[in-house]
C-alpha positions in Angstrom: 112.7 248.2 153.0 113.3 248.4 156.3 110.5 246.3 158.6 108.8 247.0 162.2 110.8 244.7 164.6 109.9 242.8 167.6 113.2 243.1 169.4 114.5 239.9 170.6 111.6 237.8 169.5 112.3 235.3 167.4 109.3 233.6 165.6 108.8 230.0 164.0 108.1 230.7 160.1 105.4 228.1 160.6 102.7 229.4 163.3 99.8 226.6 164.6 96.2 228.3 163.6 93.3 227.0 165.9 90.4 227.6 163.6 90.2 224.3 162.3 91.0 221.6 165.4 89.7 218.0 165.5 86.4 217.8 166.5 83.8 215.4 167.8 81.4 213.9 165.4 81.3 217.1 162.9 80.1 219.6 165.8 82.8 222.6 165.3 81.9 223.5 169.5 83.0 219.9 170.5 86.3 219.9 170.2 88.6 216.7 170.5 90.4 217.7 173.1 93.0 214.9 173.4 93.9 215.5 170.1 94.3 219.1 170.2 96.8 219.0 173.0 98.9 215.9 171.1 98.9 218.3 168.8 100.2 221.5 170.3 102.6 219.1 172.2 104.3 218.0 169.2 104.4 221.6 167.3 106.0 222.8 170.8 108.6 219.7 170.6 109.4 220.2 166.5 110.1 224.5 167.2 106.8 225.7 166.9 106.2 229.1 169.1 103.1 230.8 167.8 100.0 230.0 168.3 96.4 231.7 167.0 93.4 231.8 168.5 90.0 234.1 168.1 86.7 235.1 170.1 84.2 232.8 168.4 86.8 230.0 167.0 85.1 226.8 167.8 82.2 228.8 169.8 84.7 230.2 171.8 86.2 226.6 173.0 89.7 227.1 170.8 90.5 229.8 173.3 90.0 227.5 176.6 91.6 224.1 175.0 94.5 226.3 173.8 94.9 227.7 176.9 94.8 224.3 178.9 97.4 223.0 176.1 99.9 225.6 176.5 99.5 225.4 180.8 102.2 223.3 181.1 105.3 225.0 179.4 106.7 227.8 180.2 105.0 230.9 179.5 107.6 232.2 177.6 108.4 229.3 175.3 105.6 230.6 172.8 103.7 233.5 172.1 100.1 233.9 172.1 98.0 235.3 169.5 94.0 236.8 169.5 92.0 239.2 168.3 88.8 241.6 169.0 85.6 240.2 167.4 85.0 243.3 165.2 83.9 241.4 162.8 80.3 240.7 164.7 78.8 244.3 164.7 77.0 243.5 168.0 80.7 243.9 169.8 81.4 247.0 168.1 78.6 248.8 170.7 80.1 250.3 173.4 83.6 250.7 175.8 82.0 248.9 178.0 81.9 245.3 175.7 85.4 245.9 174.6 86.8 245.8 178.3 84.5 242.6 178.7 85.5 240.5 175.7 89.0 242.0 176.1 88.7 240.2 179.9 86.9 237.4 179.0 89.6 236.1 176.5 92.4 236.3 178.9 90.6 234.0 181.4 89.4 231.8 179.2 92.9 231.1 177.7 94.2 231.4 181.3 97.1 234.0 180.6 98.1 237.6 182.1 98.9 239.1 178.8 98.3 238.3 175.0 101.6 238.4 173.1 100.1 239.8 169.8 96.4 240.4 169.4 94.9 242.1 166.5 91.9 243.8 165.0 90.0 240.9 163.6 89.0 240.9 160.2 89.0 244.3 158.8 85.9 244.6 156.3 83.7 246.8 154.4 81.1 246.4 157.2 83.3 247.3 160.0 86.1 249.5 159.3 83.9 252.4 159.6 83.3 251.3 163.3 86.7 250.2 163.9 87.9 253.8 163.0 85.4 255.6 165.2 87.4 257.9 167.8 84.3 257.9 169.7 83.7 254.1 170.5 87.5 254.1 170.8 88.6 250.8 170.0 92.1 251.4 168.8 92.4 253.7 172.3 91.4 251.2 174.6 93.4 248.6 172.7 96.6 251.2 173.3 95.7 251.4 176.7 96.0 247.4 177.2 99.4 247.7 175.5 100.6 250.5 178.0 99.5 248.1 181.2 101.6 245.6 179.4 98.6 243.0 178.3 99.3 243.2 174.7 102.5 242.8 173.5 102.4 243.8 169.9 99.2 245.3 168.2 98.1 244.5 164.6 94.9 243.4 162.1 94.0 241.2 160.2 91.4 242.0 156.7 89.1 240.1 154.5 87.8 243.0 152.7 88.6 244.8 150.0 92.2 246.6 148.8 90.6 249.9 149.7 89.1 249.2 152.9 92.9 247.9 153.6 94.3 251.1 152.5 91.5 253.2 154.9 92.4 251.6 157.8 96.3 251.6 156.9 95.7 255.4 156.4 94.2 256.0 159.8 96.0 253.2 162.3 99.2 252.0 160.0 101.6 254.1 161.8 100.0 252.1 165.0 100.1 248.9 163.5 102.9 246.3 164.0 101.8 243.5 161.6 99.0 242.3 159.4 97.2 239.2 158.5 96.1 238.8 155.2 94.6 235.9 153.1 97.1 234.7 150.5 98.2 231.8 148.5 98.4 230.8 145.0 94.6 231.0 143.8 94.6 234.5 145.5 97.8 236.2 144.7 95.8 237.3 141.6 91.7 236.0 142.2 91.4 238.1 145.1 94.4 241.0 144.5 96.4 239.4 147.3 99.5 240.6 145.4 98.4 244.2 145.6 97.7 244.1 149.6 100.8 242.9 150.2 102.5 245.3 147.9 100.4 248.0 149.9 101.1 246.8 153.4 104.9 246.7 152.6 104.8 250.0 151.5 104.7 251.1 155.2 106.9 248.4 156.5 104.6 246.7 158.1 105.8 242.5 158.2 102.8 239.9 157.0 101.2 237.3 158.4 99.8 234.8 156.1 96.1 233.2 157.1 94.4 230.6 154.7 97.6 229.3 152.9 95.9 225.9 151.3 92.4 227.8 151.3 90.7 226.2 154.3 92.2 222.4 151.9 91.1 223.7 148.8 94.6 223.7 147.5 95.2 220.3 148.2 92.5 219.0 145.6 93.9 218.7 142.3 92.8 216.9 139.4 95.6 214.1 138.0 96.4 217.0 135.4 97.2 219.7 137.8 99.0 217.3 140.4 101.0 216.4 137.0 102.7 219.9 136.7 103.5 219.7 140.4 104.9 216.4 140.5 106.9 216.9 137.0 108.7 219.7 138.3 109.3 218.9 142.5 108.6 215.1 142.5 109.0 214.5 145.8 106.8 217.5 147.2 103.1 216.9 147.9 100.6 219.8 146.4 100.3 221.1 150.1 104.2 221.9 150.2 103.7 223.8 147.0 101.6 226.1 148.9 103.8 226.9 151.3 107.0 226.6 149.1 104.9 230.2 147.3 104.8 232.0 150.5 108.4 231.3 151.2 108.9 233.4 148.0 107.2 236.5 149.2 109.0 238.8 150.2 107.7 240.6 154.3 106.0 237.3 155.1 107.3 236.6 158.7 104.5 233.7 159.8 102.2 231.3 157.9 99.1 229.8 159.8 97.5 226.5 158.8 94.8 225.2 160.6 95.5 221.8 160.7 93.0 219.5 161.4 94.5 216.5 162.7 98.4 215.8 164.3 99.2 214.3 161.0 98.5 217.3 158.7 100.6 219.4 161.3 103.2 216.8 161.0 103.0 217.3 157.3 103.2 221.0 157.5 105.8 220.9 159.9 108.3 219.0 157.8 107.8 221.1 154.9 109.2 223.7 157.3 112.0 222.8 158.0 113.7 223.7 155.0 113.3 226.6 153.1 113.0 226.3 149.6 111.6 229.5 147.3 109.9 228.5 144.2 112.1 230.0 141.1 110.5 231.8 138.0 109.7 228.6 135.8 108.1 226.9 139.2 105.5 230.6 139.7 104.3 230.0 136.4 103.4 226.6 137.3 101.2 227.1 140.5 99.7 230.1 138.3 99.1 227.5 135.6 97.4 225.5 138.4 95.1 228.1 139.9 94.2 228.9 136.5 92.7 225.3 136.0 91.1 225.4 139.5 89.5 228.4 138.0 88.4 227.7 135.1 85.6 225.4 135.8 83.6 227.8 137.7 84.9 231.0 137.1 82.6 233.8 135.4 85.0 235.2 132.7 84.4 239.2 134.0 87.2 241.0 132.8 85.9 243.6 135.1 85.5 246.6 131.9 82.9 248.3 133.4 81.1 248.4 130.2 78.0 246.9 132.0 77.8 249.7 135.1 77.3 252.6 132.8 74.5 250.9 131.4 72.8 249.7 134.7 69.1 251.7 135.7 69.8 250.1 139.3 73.3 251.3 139.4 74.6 248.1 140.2 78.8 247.6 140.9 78.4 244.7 138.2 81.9 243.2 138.3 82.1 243.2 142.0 79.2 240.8 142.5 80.4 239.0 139.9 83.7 238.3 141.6 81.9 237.4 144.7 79.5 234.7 142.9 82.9 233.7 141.9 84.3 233.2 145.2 81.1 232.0 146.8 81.4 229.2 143.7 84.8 228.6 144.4 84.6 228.3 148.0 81.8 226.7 147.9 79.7 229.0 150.2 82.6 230.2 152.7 82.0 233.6 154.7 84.1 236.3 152.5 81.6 236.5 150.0 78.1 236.3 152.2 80.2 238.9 154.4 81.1 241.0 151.8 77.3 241.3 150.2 75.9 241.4 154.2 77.8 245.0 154.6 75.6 246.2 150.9 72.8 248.1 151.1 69.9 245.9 150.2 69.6 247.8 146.7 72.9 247.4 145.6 72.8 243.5 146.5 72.2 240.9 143.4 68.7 240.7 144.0 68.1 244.3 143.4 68.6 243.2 139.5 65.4 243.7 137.6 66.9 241.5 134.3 66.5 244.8 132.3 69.9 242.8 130.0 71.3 246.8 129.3 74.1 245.1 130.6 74.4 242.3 128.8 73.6 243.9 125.8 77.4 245.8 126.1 79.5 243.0 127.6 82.4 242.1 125.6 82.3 238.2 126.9 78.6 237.9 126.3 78.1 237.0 130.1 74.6 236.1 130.9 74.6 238.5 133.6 71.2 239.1 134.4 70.9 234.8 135.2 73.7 234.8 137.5 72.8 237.7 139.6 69.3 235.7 139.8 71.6 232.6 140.7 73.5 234.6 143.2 70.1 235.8 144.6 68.7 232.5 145.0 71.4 231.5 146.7 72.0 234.3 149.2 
């Protein structure tokens, strides 16, 4: 497999995501600046050169403290990456809101050009807009890359393996990387190993985004932390996150969102070496997600048994798999995203607890009192 190359540019592994930055007493727009740029000056000191941002990170402050962080060093000592807000329908409207958000996030981070900048969040609600020739997104974005603005043009995608392959059908031959969610819980929870398998099909390099789960995979219970420590003993349970993507092959840069200078510090010294988990350790971190899973998992084997029996037509094991990730997550935006882009009678509160479906179900899942759960909570 031959990949897409950027020339002479030569990436840390390891890239600094923005997402997550100290903040003031809990409020996400407030954040601690002084920390932040301690932080981005000790990822530029220890080899760090990339750098992601978005539109509506921190209510838009991620872009500005990034760009007063990065001021003082050379502007080509690191690369710069952002993204269109596609994923917020209300900037999907016209030409005339691209060019404005495309202008307001250079001056807010205070640079001439972006050196990557992607297609944020590619989803069921928004590829279709994404894809329109008429509102031209992917034109004007072409545009910005002929006047030498953007660098390198990719996406990143939350949704969906076929909404993936729809846009990889229209733009892929345009596209020059992709961001995708993946780690150990997801390789096989949300089909992460099939995207990837997909998106290195047309030799397109990956970028990894949530590779400890926004810190979900760093909570283990004594048993799970057991299995890590038995077979590494002197890695931490974050390191094993990382140590999995190392063993991917196409992944070119992992993001983590670190939330204070010492988690960066952390991340940035298991870095530094690269050390690809071997058969016997894969079966361990699947071991692990399995036990992370189990506890609030709905077993859906995803049969389809249920569907065929459903008056209201319902894509049974897809909500299911959403409750699922909504319980895993705890709440999270994939799965409120996800049900948002549904018509309102193919959403879990369009389930009239007829039980056709549970009546067929080969695990005996009380369906009809989850989707009433998953209602409720919605």
């Amino acid at each position: 497999m031959i990949y897409k190359d950027f020339q002479d540019i030569k990436l840390s592994q390891f890239g600094m995501g923005c997402m997550r930055l100290p903040v003031i007493n809990g409020d996400d727009s407030r954040i601690d600046v002084e920390q932040a740029e301690a932080m981005v000056d000790y990822a530029m000191k220890n080899g760090v050169n990339y750098y992601d941002t978005a539109y509506d990170y921190h209510s838009g402050n991620s872009e500005r403290v990034l760009g007063k962080a990065l001021s003082k060093y050379d502007r080509k000592s690191f690369y710069i990456a952002d993204k269109y807000p596609g994923y917020n329908p209300g900037n999907l409207t016209s030409h005339e809101k691209i060019k404005s958000v495309f202008e307001e996030q250079l001056e807010r981070l205070g640079v001439d050009y972006f050196d990557f900048y992607l297609f944020h969040n590619v989803y069921e609600k928004n590829v279709g807009p994404y894809l329109d020739e008429d509102l031209g997104v992917l034109k004007y974005l072409q545009e910005q890359k002929k006047a030498g603005k953007i660098r390198h043009l990719g996406f990143s995608c939350h949704g969906r393996i076929d909404v993936l392959e729809r846009f990889l059908k229209a733009y892929g031959d345009e596209m020059e990387f992709c961001q995708l969610q993946i780690n150990y819980f997801d390789w096989e929870f949300q089909g992460a190993k099939e995207k990837v398998e997909l998106v290195r099909s047309y030799g397109i390099p990956i970028w990894v985004m949530e590779p400890v789960r926004g810190g979900r995979l760093t909570k283990f219970t004594d048993e799970e932390l057991k299995m890590f420590k038995d077979a590494r003993p002197d890695e931490t349970g974050t390191a094993w996150a990382f140590r999995f993507l190392q063993s991917i092959p196409g992944v070119t840069v992992v993001l983590s969102g670190s939330s204070s200078l010492e988690q960066m510090k952390d991340n940035i010294k298991t870095f530094e070496k690269e050390e690809p988990l071997n058969t016997n350790e894969m079966e361990i971190v699947k071991k692990v997600a399995d036990s992370m899973g189990s506890s609030v998992m709905v077993p859906c084997t995803a049969c389809h048994y249920c569907t065929s029996h459903c008056p209201q037509e319902l894509d049974i094991p897809l909500l299911l798999s959403l409750y699922n990730e909504h319980k895993f997550t705890g709440g999270g935006f994939i799965a409120p995203m996800a049900i948002g882009a549904m018509p309102a009678n193919k959403q879990p509160s369009a389930c009239i607890a007829c039980k056709s479906c549970e009546e067929v179900c080969p695990q005996q899942i009380k369906i009809s009192e989850i989707l009433a759960d998953y209602a409720n909570i919605m």
